[in-house]
Structure formats: C-alpha cells, structure tokens
N, C-alpha and C positions, 0 to 999 in steps of 0.2 A: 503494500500500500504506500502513495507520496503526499507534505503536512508543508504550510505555509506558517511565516514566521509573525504577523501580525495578530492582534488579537481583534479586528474585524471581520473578517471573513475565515476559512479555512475550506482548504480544497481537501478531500478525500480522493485518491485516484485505485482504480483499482481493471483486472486484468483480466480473462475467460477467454483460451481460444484453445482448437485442435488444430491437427493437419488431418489432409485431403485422405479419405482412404486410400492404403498401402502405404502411403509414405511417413518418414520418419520424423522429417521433420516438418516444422508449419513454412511458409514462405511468407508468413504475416512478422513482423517488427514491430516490435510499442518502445518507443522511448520516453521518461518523463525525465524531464531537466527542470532544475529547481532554482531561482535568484532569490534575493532577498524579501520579494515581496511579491511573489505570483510562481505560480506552477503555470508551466507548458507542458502538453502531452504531443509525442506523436505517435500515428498510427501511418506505418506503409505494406504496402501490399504488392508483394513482388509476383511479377508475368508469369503465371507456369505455375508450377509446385515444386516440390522436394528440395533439395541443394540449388540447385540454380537459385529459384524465386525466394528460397532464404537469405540467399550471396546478396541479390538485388535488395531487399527490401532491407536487410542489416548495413548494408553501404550507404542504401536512401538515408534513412532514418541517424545514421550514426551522423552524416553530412550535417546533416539539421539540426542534430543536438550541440554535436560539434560547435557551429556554427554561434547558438544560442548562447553557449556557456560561454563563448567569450565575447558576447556582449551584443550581438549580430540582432538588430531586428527582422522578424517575423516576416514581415515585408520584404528583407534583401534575403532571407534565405530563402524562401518561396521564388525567390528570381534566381537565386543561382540554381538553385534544383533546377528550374526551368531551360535553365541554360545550359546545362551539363548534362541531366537525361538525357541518353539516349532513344529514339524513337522506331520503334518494331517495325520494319520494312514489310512485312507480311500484312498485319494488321493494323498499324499506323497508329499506335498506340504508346504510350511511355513503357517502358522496361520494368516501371516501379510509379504505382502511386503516394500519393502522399495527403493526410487529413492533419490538421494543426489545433489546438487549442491553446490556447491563453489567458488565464484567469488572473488576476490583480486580486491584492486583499480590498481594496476599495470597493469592487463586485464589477469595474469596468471589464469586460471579456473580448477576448478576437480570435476568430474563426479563420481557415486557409484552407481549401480543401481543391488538390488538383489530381484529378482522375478519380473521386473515390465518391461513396455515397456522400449527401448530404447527413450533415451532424444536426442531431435531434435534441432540441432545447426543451425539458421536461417539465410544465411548472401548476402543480397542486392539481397533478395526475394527469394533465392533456398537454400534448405538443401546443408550445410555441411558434408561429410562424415569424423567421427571421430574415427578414430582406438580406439577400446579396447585389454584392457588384459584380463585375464581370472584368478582370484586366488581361491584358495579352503580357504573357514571361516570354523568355527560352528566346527564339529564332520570328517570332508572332506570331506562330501556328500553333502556341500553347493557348490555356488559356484556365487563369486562377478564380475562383469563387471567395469572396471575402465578406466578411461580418462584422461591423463594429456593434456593441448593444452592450448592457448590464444585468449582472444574475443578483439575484439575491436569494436568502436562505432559503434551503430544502429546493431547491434549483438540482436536476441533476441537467448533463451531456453526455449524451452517448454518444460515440464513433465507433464504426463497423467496417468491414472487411466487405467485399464480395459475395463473398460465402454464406454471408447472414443474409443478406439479401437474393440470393439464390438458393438459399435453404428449400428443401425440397422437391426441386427437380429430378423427375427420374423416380421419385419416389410418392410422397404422400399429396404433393401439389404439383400439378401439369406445369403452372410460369412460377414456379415457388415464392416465397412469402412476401417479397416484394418491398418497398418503403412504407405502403398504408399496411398492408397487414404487419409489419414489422411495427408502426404507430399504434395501432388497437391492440397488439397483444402486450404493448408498453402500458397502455390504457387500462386495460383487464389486470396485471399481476402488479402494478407500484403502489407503494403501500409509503405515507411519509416517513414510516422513521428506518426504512428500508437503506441497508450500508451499503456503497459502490460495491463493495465483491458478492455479496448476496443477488443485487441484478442483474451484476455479468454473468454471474454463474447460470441465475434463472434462463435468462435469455438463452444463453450458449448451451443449456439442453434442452429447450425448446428449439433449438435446429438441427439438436443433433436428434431427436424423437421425426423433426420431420423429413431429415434424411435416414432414416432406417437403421441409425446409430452406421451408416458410412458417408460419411462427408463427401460428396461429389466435388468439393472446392476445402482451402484454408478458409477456417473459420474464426475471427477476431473478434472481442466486444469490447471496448475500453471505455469504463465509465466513472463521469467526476461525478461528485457530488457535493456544494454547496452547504457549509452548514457553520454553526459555530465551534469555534475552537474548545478540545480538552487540555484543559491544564493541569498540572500537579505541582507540587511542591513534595521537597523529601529534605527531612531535617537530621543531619548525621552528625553527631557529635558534638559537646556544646565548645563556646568559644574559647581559645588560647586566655583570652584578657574577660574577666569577669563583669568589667563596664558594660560589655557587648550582649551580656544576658538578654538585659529588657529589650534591644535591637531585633538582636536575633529571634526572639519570641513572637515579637509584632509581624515581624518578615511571614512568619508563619500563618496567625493569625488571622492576618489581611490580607493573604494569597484567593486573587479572584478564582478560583479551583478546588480540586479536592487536594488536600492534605495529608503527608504521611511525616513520622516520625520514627528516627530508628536508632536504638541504646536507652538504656536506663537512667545515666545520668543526663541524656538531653532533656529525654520527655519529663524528668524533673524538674530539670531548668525551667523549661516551657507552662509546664503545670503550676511553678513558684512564679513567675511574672504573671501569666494571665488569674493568677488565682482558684485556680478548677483542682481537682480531686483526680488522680488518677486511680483506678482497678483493673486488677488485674483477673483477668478468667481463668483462671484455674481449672475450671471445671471443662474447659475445652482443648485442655492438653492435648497438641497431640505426642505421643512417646517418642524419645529423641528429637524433640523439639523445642527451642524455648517457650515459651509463654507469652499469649499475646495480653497488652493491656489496653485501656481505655482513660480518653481523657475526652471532653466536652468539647465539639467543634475540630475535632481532628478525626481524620477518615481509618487511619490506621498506626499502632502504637505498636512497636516491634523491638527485639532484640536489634543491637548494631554490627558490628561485625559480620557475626555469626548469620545472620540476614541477609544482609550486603552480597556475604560469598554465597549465599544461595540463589538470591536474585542473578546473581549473574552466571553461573551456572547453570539459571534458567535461560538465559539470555544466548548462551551459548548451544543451547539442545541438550547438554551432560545431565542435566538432575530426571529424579525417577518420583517425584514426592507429585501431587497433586494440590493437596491440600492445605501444606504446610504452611505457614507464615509469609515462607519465602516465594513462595507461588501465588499467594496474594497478592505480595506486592508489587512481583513481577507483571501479574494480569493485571494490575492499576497500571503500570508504568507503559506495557504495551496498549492501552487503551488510551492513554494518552497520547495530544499532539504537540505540545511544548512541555518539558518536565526540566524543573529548577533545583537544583542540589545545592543547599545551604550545610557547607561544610566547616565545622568549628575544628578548631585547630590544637585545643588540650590533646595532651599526648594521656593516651592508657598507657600505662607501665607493665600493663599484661600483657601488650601484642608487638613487644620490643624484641622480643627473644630473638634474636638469628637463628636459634635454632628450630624456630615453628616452621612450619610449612607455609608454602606460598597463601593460604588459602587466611593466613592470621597474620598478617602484614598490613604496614599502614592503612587507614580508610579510605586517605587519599589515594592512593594507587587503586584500589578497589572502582573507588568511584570512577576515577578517569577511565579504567576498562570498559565499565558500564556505558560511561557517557562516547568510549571510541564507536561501540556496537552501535547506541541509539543512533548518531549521528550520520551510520554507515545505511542504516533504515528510513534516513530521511525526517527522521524526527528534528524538531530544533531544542537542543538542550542548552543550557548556561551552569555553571555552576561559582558560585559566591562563598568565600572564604572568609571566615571572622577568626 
C-alpha cells in the first residue's frame, strides 16, 4: 500500500492484477512515486503478454517514475513517453501504454492517460464525469487525454489495464465487460468505508469469475482512495533531562491520533504529569509475555524494550505470536499512515551489557530499525528525541 505526508488529505494506493492465461508473468507495470506532498500512480500496459509486454510496460513505467522522482512534471513526462514510444508497424499502436494519477494533499488531482482506459472518479458510490482535453505528444500522431479537477474525502480512482475491460471475452460475455459494465458493477459492490486493496481485489475477481478463472488478457486494477490520515504516536523511554517530563507528556497527550506508550518508567512519567492512574491487567497475561497496562486517553501501555524487539520482529515476518502485546502494536503501527517516535534518552543500566544479545540493545537502535522498514513501506515517520 502508498501514504502522503500532510495531515489534509491522504492517499491510500493499492494493487490487484494477474497474467494472461499460460503465462508467467503479467505485462501490466504499477508504479507509485511519492514527493512530499502528493502521490503519483502509474499504470502501463505492455503490447502482447508474457516477457516481452513485461520488458515494455517495466521500461514505460520505470521512465515515468524515473522521471517524476526527480522533479519532472507530469506534463513533460507524458511528452517524453510520447516521444520515445515506439509505435507497432503492424497495428499502429504504442508498444506500451501508459494511465497517470496525481493527487496533492490539498485534494487538487491530474489525470494523463495515453492508450489506456479512461480512469474512473468514484464519489458517494456513482462515477464522476471528468472532462478531458485532448493534446498531441511524440511525432503528432500521439495523442494525450488530460484532467485537471479536485477529490475530496472517500473519493476513490481507479485505473485499469485492458484486460478488465475485456474481461470476459470468449467466455461468460460475447464484447466482455466493457467501461459501463465495469461503472455499474463499481456501483453495485462500493461500500464507503471500503480500503483501496479490498476493491482491487473485488474487482480483479470479478474478471477473473468472468473469464473462467483464465484471463484471455493481463489483468490490472490500481486503486486510490481518498481519505483522512492515521496517525500514531509511540512514546519510548522517558527523557535524559527530567525538565522535559511535562514536554514530553503533552507531546503525547495532544497527539491528533491514536497513542501508544512503551516501558514502565515512561508511562509513569506520563501518568505523573497528566495526573491519571495507570493499571495494569493482569488478568490478561499472556504466558511469556509482559503485561499490558492502562492509562486514561492512551490507546496502548506496553513493556519497552522487550516490545520494541517484538514489534519489529513483526515488522520483519520473524515473530510467531499473534496476540501478544507486541503484535498489537505492530497492527496499530501498520494501520497507521504517519507514526511519531518520541524517544527519551535516560539510559536503563539493564540493557548496557555487551554481552546481551542484539535483540536488548539501545532503544535507539531498535527504533531507527523500525522506522528504516516503515519508511521502506512508504509510510512517513519522524522521530523526536528528548
């Protein structure tokens, strides 16, 4: 899934496709590139199937990414594509199509779409109709589809492959499912609090039901979705300097988000400035586990350390626990789209030893593991030292 770093808008991106019956791989390409304040998605669809139209559509798409990451508007790479495609002597067609997205945390959006369906703007269950323009790229015998407009929340966009839109040829539909049948069955199954991979997914076996579970084409469905941002907070360790208590506690406190806390002497800390009572449940031990506690206006009260390396253990695929503590707070942090590590810098004199194992080492090293992975997922993290 890809997360935008503002707290007005946030995109959700998410991904659903097969390849062509027999073949190994898809010839479809999804790229998403991330700036500081908008997600771009692309979607290309390479000529053909198997290796070849993989080759093509991983070259389209990387071009464009490429392009984007260093700074290239939407606009000049839709023209260099245009310009560097080559075009199918046979069928007179691009080698590789290409569908663009552009979402701003402001809710401003831009659309590019050359060779490929039209992208479907979803809003409180029925398609939106979005005027385009019409521009000439490449040689002037291309020719780009563009969109300027704004989304706002529970807004989803879909983009599709070929394949979704000939779903069913040869099989359950004579002209298969088409753009409006592909709109009404959008119609029938959107539901608003429905996540980008939940639709993709829906969709992309509602084409595979209507090719006979064998795809006559690569199948693609790449869908944002509009929504507001999850935030977290995660409070490890209280501060070096004891001034920083009450700081540090508010920092918590007044986090627009859910809240977590991890060690005994933080959530002390925290529970001594804000005034509130911690308990601890006992009664929900689980065996080999530490003990979770509660404190008033905080979402989760946890062991530190011993936490930390489980969460990230989760984070990695290694842990086998479900339930534990550490798997709590791993499913908050992955549920999350910006998460804030407020890390206090008192040293425990318990997890000094050179001779512990990696897994009882600083916090700090713990945490920056954590935050290498989140950051590697696209998440926006920060982390704050007192």
């Amino acid at each position: 899934m890809i997360h935008m770093r503002s707290s007005k808008l946030h995109v959700e991106s998410a991904v659903a496709a097969m390849a062509k019956y027999g073949e190994e791989l898809c010839g479809d390409t999804v790229r998403n590139t991330r700036t500081s304040n908008s997600l771009i998605s692309v979607l290309s669809d390479g000529l053909g199937s198997g290796v070849k139209a993989s080759i093509l559509s991983t070259l389209t798409a990387s071009i464009a990414s490429e392009m984007l990451r260093f700074g290239a508007s939407l606009e000049d790479m839709m023209e260099t594509i245009g310009k560097t495609l080559p075009v199918c002597q046979v069928r007179k067609i691009a080698y590789a199509t290409i569908g663009a997205i552009e979402i701003e945390d402001t809710g401003q959006a831009f659309v590019a779409e050359f060779d490929t369906p039209p992208i479907i703007l979803l809003r409180d269950g029925r398609p939106v109709r979005v005027e385009r323009t019409v521009r000439e790229v490449g040689r002037g015998d291309q020719t780009v589809r563009e969109a300027h407009f704004w989304v706002q929340r529970g807004d989803f966009l879909i983009s599709v492959s070929d394949g979704v839109i000939h779903a069913g040829i040869g099989a359950r539909l004579r002209l298969g499912l088409g753009m409006e049948g592909l709109e009404s069955f959008l119609e029938g199954v959107i539901e608003p609090e429905m996540s980008s991979q939940r639709l993709a997914t829906t969709i992309l076996d509602h084409c595979r039901y209507l090719y006979d579970g064998k795809p006559g084409d690569d199948t693609t469905v790449c869908v944002a979705k509009v929504r507001t941002p999850r935030r977290l907070i995660v409070a490890v360790g209280p501060p070096k300097d004891r001034k920083l208590d009450r700081e540090f506690a508010m920092h918590v406190s007044r986090f627009p988000g859910a809240r977590a806390v991890c060690g005994g002497t933080t959530a002390n800390v925290i529970a001594d400035q804000l005034d509130r009572e911690i308990k601890v449940d006992l009664a929900d031990v689980i065996p080999g586990h530490p003990p979770k506690g509660r404190i008033q206006g905080i979402d989760f009260v946890g062991e530190g350390i011993v936490t930390l390396c489980g969460v990230l253990k989760h984070l990695k695929g290694e842990a086998d626990d479900e339930t534990s503590p550490a798997a709590e707070l791993a499913e908050m942090i992955l549920h999350s789209d910006s998460i804030r590590f407020n890390v206090g810098r008192a040293i425990n004199p318990a997890h000094q030893n050179p001779e512990l194992p990696f897994d009882m080492t600083l916090k700090q090293q713990v945490v920056g593991k954590i935050h290498e992975i989140l950051e590697a997922q696209g998440k926006t993290v920060e982390a704050v030292y007192f």
